[in-house]
N, C-alpha and C positions, 0 to 999 in steps of 0.2 A: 504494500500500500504506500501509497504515499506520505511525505514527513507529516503533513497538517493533519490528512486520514489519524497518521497512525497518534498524533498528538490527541485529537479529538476522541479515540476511541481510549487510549489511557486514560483524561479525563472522566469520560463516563463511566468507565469501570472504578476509578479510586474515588471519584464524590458518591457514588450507591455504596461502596466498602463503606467511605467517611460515616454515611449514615446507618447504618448498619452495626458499624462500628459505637457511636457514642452511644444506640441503643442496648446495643450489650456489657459498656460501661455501666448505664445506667442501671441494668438488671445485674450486675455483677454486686454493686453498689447495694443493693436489696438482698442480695444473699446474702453475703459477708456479714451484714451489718442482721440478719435473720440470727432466729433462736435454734434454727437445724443445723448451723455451719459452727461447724465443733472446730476447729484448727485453729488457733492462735493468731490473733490480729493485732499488724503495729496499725491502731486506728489511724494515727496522723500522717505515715508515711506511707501509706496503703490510698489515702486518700490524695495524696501529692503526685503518686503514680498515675492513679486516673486522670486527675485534671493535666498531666502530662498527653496523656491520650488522647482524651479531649478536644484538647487545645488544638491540637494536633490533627483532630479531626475537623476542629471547623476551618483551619487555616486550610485543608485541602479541598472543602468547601466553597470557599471564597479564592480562589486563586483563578485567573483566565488559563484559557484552551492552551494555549501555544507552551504555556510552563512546563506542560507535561511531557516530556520527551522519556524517552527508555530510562536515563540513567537517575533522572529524578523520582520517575515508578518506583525503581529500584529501594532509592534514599529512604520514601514513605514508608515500605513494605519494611525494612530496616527499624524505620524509628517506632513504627504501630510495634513491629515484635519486640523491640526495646522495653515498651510500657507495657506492653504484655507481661513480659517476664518478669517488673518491678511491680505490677501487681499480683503475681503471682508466686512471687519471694515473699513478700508481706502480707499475705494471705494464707500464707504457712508451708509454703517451699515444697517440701515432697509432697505432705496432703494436700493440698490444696486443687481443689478442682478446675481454678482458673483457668489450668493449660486448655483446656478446650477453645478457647480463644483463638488457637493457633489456628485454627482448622481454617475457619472463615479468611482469615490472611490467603492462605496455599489455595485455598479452590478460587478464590477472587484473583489470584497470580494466572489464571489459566482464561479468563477471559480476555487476557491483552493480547494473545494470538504470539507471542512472543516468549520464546523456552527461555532465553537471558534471563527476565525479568524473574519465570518461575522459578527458577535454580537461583538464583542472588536471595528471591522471598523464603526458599527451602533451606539454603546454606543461612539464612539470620534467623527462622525462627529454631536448629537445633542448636544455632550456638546460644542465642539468650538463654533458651529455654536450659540447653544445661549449666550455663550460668548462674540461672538461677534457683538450679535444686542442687546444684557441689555443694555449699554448705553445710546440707541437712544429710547428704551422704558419707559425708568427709567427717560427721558427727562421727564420735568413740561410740554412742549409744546407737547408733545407724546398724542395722542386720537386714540378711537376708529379706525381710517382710518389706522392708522399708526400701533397698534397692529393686526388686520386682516391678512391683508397678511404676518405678518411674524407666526402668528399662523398655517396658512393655510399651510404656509412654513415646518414648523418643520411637521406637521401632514404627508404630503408627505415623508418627509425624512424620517420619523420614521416607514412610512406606506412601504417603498419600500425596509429599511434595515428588517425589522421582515419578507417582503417575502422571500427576501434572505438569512436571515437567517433559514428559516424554510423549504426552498429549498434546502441549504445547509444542515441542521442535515435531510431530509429524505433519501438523496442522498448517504447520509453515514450509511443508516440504522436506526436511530438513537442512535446509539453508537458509539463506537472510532472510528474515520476515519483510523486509522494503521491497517491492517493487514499483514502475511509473506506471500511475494512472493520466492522460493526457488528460488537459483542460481543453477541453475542445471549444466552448464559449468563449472564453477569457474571465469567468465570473470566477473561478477561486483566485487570478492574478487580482482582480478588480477588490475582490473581498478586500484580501491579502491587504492591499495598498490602501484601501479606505480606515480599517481599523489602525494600520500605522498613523498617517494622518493625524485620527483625533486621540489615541493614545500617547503622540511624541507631536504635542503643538510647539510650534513656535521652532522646530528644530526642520533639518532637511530630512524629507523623503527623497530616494533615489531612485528610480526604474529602470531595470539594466534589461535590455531586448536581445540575443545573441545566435544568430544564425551560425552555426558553423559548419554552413557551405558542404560541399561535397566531402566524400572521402571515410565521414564518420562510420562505420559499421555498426559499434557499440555504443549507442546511444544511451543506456541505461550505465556503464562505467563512465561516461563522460558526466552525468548528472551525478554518479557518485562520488565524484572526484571536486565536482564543483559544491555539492552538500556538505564536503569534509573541510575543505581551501576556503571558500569564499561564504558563501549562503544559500540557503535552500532554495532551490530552482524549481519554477514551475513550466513542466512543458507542457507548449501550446500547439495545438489541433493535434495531424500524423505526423508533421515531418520532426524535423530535431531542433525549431529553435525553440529558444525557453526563457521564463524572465525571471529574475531575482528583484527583491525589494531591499533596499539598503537603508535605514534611520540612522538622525544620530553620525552622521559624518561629515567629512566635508570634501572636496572638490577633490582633493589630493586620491582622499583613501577611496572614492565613488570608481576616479579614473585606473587606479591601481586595480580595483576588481575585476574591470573590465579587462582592461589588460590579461588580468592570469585565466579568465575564463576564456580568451581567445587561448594564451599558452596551451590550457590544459584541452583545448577543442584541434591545436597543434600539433598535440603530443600524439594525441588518435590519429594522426594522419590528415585530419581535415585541411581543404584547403580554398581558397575564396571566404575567409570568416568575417563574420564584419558582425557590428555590434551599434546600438544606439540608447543613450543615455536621457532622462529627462529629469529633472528635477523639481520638486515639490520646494516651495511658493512662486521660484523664480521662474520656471516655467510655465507652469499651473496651478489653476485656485483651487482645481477638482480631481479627484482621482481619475475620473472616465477621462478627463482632459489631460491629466498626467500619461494615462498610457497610450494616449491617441499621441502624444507631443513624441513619444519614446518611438513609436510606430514608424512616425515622420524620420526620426536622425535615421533609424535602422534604412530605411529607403535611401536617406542624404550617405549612408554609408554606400551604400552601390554604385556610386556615380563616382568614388573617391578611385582612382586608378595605382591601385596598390592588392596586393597578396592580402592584405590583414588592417581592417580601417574602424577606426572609434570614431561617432560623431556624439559631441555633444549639443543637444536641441539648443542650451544657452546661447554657448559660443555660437554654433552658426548662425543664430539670428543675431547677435551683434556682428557677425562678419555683414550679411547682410544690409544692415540697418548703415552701413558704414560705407559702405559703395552706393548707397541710395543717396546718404549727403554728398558726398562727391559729386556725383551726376547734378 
């Protein structure tokens, strides 16, 4: 899928965990603090845990689409099994029945379509979790009864993240979960550019347009090449050109991208690349105006009689603008 697909779909699966999650907080909260839950409670540090959680939950609530990429899934799934395990230490280590908690983590790791994600959620919750029972095992008064079930414990955990995980890497083929879905509209570039916009006012938006021309075969390693160097690239309709949106820079670092996206469109053998730039305020008020102005250089690049040509929409209408005084 694509980087925003696969952003938008991490979101959806960690804000339903989020909630899911503080509701099991909250009923975790109701036991503990019940007349059936025999194990020993550090009330105040058992309750510090939770509001770790928590917190934790609604901050992943509150957070836009685009945050969510693989490695930050990852981070979440990390810090929820963190506060898992600290309330699960302070709920009484071995007895405590909190480990159930884990569960919901690993099977929510398998709806991201991504094994990464599930094996990073598998590998954190047996290390909290045994983190958080060594203590009560490393006890002088710890026996046989008491290591059993927490053996039994991690075997399940381990047993239900390796399916998941291994439901997750077939699911994916077992190879890269990313592949390109083309924009065939121009409405996820147009998105793309509008949300920059009013998220990053008063700063530059950039619109980088990049044909590179004949020669490319592998068009899916040249967009991975340019997702990893520069910024996430959207390609547009069948063929191979594609746009990037840049915020938050300036003229220098807009022209340097362009540049390495021709390089890395070089490197595959392409040849006739050409590229056009537009820029947010000083080219356009509007986003649709923005990619239309970017549309424009990309065209003024074809006329430039060279192997490899950047136009910028700016510059050439002060070139313009400048031989009109003249005359």
């Amino acid at each position: 899928m694509s980087g925003e697909s696969s952003h938008r779909r991490n979101a959806r699966c960690l804000k339903a965990l989020a909630l899911l999650y503080l509701a099991l907080v909250g009923a975790s909260f109701l036991l503990v603090y019940g007349d059936a839950y025999e194990p020993a409670v550090h009330m105040l540090l058992f309750l510090a845990a939770c509001s770790v959680g928590a917190t934790a939950s609604v901050a992943v609530l509150l957070l836009p689409v685009e945050q969510f990429s693989g490695g930050f899934s990852g981070g979440v799934y990390a810090l929820l099994a963190a506060s898992t395990a600290m309330m699960t230490f302070f709920s009484g280590g071995t007895s405590s029945e909190l480990y159930l908690l884990f569960f919901p983590l690993l099977l929510a790791a398998a709806l991201h379509g991504s094994w990464r994600v599930a094996l990073f959620a598998l590998a954190s919750v047996l290390l909290f979790y045994a983190l958080a029972v060594m203590p009560g095992l490393l006890n002088e008064e710890a026996d046989a009864s008491v290591a059993a079930p927490v053996l039994y414990r991690l075997a399940a955990l381990g047993l239900t993240g390796a399916f998941v995980a291994a439901a997750s890497r077939l699911s994916s083929g077992g190879g890269e979960e990313e592949y390109i879905v083309p924009d065939e509209d121009g409405s996820l570039l147009l998105e793309r550019v509008e949300r920059e916009i009013s998220a990053r006012r008063g700063v530059q938006v950039a619109v980088i347009l990049v044909d590179p021309g004949r020669g490319v075969e592998d068009v899916e390693a040249l967009l991975e090449r340019v997702r990893a160097r520069i910024a996430e690239p959207v390609l547009l309709g069948e063929g191979a050109v594609f746009g990037m949106v840049l915020s938050g820079v300036g003229d220098r670092e807009i022209e340097s991208a362009a540049r390495r996206a021709l390089a890395a469109a070089g490197s595959l053998g392409a040849g006739e690349t050409r590229a056009g730039v537009a820029v947010y305020p000083r080219d356009a008020r509007s986003a649709e105006d923005l990619l239309v102005a970017a549309g424009r250089a990309l065209e003024a690049a074809f006329e430039v009689d060279s192997p490899s040509a950047i136009v910028l929409a700016g510059r050439r209408a002060a070139r313009e603008e400048g031989r009109r005084a003249a005359r």
